[in-house]
C-alpha positions as CSV (number, residue, x, y, z in Angstrom):
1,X,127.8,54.7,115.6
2,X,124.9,54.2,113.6
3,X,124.5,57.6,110.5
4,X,121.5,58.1,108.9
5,X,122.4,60.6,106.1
6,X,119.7,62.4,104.1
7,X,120.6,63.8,100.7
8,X,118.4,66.3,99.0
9,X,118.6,68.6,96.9
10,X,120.4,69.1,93.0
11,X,123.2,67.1,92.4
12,X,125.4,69.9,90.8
13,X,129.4,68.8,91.3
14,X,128.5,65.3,93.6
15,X,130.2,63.7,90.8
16,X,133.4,65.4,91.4
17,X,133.2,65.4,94.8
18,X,131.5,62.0,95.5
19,X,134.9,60.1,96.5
20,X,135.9,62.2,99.2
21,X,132.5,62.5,100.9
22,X,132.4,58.9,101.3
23,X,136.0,58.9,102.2
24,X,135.2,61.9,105.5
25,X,132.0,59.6,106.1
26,X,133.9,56.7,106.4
27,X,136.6,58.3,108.5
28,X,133.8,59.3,111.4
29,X,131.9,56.6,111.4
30,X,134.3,53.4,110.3
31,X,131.5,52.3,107.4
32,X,129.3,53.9,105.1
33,X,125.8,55.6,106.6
34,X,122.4,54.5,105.5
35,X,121.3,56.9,102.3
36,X,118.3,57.7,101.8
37,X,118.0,60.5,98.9
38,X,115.6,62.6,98.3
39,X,115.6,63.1,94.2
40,X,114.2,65.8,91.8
41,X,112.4,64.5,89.4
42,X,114.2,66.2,86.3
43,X,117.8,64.3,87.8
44,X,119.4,60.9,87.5
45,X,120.9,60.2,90.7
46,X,123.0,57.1,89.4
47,X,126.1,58.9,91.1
48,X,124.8,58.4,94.5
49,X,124.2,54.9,94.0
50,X,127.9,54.4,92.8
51,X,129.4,55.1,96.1
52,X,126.3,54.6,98.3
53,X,125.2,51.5,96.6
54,X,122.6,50.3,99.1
55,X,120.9,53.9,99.0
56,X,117.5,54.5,99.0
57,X,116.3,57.1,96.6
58,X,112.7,58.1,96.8
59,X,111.4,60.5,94.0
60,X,110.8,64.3,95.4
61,X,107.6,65.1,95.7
62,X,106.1,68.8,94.5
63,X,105.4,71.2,97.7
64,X,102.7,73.7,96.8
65,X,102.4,75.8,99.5
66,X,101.2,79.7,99.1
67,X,103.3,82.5,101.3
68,X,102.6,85.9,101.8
69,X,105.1,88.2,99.6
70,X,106.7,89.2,102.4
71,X,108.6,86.0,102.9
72,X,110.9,86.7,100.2
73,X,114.8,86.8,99.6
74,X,114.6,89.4,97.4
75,X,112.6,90.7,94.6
76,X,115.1,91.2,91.9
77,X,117.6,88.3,92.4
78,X,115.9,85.5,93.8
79,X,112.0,85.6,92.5
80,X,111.7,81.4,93.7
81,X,113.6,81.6,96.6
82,X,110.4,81.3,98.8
83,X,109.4,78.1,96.8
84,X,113.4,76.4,96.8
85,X,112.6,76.9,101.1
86,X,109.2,75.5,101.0
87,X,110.2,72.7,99.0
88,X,113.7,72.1,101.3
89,X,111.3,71.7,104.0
90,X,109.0,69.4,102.2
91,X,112.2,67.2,100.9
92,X,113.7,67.0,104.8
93,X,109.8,65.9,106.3
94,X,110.0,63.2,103.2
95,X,114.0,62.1,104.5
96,X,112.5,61.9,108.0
97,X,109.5,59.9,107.5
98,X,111.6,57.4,105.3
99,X,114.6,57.3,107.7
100,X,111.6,56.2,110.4
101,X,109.9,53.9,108.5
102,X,113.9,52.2,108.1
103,X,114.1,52.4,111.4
104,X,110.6,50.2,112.0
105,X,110.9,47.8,109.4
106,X,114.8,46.8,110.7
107,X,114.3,47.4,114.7
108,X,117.4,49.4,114.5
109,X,117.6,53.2,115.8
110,X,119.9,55.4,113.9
111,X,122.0,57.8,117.0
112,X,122.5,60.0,114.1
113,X,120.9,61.5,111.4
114,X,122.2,64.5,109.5
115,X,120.7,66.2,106.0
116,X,123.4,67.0,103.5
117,X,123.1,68.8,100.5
118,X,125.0,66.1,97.5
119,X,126.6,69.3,96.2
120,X,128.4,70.3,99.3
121,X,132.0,70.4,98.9
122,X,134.0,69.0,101.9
């Protein structure tokens, strides 16, 4: 089975958590997936690379995209909620063109490919 993983979004506890996703991604697919991460700029993403060390991190990108108000969370908790979606979006379109271009440049199809959030606990 051939995994493509994305990973965007904050790191937040990946370094506590790191081990064991590479342990469950081993367990499904009998290797390590091809990373490609999609990386704020404010972060250093040298946790991903010590257990995916042949990731490929590629620096996020701003999205600027204006919404009408009334695709918001919620006006008193979550004022940037509408921008954190917009900018999800724009992170998963990056992982996708990059996982392609992998795809091209090695002649090698991926049968899966699955976005993951590096703060995810498993």
């Amino acid at each position: 089975m051939t995994l493509a993983l994305c990973l965007t979004g904050e790191l937040r506890n990946f370094k506590y958590t790191k081990n064991v996703i590479a342990h469950g991604l081993r367990d499904i697919t009998n290797k390590l997936p091809f990373v490609i991460g999609i990386f704020p700029q404010s972060e250093d993403w040298t946790p991903v690379l010590d257990v995916f060390q042949d990731a490929k991190l590629v620096e996020q990108d701003t999205c600027y995209v204006t919404l009408s108000k009334m695709y918001a969370c919620s006006k008193l908790f979550r004022p940037h909620c509408r921008e954190n979606f917009i900018q999800t979006l724009c992170d998963a379109q990056k992982c996708w063109h990059e996982i392609r271009k992998q795809e091209l440049e090695t002649v090698k199809e991926f049968k899966i490919i699955s976005r993951m959030r590096p703060d995810t606990l498993w």
